[in-house]
C-alpha positions in Angstrom: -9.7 157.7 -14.4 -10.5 161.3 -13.4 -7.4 162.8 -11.4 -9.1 164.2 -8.6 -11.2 160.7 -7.1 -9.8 157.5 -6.5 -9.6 154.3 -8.5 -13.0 152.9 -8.6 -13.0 149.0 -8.8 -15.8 147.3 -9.5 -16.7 143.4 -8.4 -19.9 142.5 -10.3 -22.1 139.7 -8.9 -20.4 138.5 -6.3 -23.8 136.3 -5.1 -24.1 134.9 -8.6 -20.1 134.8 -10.2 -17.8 133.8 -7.6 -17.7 129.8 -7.9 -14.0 129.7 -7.9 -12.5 132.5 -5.6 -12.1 135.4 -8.2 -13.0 137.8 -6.1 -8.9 137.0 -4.8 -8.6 139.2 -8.5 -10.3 142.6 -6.7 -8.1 142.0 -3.8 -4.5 141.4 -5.7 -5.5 144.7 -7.1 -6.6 146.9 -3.9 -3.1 145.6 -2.7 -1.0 146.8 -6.1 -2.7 150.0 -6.0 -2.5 150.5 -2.4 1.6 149.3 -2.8 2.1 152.2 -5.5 0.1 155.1 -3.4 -2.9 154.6 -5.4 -6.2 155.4 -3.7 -9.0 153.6 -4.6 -11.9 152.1 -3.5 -14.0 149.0 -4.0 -17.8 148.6 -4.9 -19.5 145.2 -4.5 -22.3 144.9 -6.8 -24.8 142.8 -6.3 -27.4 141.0 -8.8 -30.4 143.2 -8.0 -28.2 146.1 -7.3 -27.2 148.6 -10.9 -24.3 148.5 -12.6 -22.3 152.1 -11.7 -21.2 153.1 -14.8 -18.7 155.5 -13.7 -16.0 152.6 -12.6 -12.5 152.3 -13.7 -11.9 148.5 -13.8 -15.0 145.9 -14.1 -14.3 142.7 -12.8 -16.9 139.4 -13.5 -15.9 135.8 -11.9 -17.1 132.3 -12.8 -20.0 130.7 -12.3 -22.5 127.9 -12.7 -24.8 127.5 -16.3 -28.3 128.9 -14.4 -26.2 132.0 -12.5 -24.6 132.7 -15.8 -27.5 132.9 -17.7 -29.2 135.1 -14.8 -25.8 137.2 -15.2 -26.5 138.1 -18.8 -29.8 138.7 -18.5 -29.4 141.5 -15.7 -26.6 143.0 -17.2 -28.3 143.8 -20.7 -31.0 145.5 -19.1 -29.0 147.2 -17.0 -26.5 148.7 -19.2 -24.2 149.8 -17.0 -21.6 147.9 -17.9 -22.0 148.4 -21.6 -21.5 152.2 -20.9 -18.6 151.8 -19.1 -17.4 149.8 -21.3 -18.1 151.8 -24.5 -16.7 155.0 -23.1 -12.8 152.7 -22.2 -13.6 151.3 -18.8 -11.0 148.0 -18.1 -13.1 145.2 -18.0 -11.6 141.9 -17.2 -13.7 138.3 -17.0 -12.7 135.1 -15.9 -14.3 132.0 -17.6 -18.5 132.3 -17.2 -18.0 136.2 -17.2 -15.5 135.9 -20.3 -18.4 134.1 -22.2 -21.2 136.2 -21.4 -19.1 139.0 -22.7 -19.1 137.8 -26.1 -22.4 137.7 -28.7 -23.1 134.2 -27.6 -22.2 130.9 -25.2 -23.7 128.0 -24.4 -26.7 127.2 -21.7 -27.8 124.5 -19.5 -29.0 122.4 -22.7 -26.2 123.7 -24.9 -28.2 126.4 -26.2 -27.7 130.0 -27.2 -27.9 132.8 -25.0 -27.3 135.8 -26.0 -24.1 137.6 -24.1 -23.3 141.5 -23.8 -21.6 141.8 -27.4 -18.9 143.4 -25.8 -16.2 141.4 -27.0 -16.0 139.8 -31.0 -16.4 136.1 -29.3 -19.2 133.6 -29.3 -19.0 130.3 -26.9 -20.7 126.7 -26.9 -20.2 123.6 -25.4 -17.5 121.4 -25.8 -17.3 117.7 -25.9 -15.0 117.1 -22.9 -14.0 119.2 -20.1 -10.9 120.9 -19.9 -9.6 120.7 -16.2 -6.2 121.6 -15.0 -3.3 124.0 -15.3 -2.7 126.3 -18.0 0.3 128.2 -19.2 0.3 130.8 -22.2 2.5 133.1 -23.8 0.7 136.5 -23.7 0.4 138.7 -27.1 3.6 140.7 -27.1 1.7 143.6 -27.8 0.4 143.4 -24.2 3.9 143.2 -22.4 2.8 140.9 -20.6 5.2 137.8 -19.2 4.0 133.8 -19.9 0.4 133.5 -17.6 -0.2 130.6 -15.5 -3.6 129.5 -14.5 -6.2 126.6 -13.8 -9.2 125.7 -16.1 -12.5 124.1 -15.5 -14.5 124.7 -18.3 -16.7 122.9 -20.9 -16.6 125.8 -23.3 -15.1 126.4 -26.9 -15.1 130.1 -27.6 -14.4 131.6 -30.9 -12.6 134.7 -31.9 -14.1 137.1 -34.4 -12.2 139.6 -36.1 -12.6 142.5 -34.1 -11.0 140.7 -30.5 -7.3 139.2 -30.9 -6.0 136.0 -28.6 -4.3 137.2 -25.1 -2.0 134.0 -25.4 -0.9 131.2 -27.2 -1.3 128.2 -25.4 2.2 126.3 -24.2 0.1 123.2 -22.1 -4.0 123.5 -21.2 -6.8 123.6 -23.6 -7.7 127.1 -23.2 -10.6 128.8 -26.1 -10.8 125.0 -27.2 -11.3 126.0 -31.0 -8.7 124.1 -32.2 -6.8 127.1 -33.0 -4.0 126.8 -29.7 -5.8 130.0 -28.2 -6.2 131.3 -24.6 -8.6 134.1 -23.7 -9.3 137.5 -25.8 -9.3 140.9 -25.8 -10.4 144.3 -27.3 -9.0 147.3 -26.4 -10.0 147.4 -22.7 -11.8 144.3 -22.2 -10.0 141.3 -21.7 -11.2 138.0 -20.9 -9.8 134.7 -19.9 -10.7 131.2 -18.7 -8.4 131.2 -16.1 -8.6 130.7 -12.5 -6.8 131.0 -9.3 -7.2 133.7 -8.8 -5.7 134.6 -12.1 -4.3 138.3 -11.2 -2.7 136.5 -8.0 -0.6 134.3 -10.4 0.2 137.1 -13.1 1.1 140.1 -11.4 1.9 141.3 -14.8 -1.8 141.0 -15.7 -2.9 143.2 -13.0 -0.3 145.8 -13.5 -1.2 145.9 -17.0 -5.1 146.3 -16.1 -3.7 148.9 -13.2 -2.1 151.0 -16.5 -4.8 151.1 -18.4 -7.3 152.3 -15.8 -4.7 155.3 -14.4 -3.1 156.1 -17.7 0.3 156.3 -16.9 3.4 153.7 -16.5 3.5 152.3 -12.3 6.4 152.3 -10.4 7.5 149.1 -9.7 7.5 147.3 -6.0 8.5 143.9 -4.6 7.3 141.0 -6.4 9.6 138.4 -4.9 6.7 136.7 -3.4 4.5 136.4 -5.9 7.2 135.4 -8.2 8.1 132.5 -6.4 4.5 131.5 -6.4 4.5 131.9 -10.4 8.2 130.5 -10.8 6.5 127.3 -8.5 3.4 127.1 -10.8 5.4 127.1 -13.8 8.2 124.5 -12.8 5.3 121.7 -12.0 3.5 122.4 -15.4 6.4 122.5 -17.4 8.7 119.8 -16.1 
């Protein structure tokens, strides 16, 4: 993030991944940076609109099988993402948008279309449907406290050596591999399968995406509310 402009988020497809309310994830943000002094400003981008690849943090929601695949399509020709991405823009996807991010997920048939190759994953089908709340305990290389979210997916997604696991999964099904994993991320780009809105119920998450786009540590503010939100979340998972 160049010193002299503001923050420049960037909500991408809103007509075609926003199923679940994750647009809530531009907004917890707008109010973190705005809370900390932060200018910034927010750029909706719509599916037959280009990708600016001059943005500081890239946000993709959920989304049915057809807008998915429609997703992935526009964005490789495009490229606008894939620059940003390649040159350290944050990038955080939540559950369709954290598959099409990988080499591969599943379509309407259970087929394979090909995703952005911006994140060492690829994603089918499942047998069952993971629904419900999950919890995980965030890779302590990302200082991030336990994450608490709600799933509604059909996909398994595999890592590949060049992403690592953002948590280890406490209850949930998460990546569904079999391997106990929730989410990935390389470098910049993160992805996850939860919901609701995820960056509203980890505040750490979206400090930590907040510190990687402005390059310095934040000063902290009042998080009473949202931890009693987080502390509520966890206590009916858990007990």
């Amino acid at each position: 993030m160049s010193s002299n402009r503001p923050l420049k988020i960037v909500w991408i497809y809103p007509d075609l991944l926003s199923t679940y309310g994750d647009q809530g994830n531009t907004i917890v943000l707008e109010r973190r940076a705005a809370l900390r002094g932060i200018p910034y400003e927010t750029v909706n981008v719509r599916s037959d609109q280009p990708v600016p690849p001059d943005g500081d943090i890239f946000l993709l929601g959920g989304g049915e099988d057809r807008p998915q695949i429609l997703a992935a399509q526009r964005l490789r020709r495009d490229g606008g993402l894939a620059e940003a991405a390649q040159r350290g823009a944050v990038v955080f996807a939540v559950c369709a948008g954290y598959q099409l991010l990988g080499h591969q997920f599943g379509g309407e048939e259970g087929q394979p279309v090909q995703g952005l190759g911006l994140l060492d994953i690829s994603s089918g089908r499942g047998e069952q449907r993971a629904v419900g709340e999950i919890v995980g305990d965030v890779s302590a290389e990302l200082n991030v406290p336990r994450i608490t979210g709600f799933e509604n997916h059909q996909g398994v997604t595999r890592i590949g050596p060049g992403a690592k696991p953002l948590a280890k999964v406490v209850a949930g099904v998460g990546n569904g591999d079999g391997q106990g994993f929730e989410g990935a991320y390389s470098g910049r780009v993160l992805g996850t399968y939860m919901h609701g809105p995820a960056l509203v119920r980890n505040p750490g998450l979206a400090d930590l995406l907040l510190t990687w786009a402005v390059g310095q540590q934040l000063q902290p503010i009042d998080d009473s509310w949202a931890g009693r939100l987080r502390e509520e979340r966890l206590a009916a998972v858990l007990s």
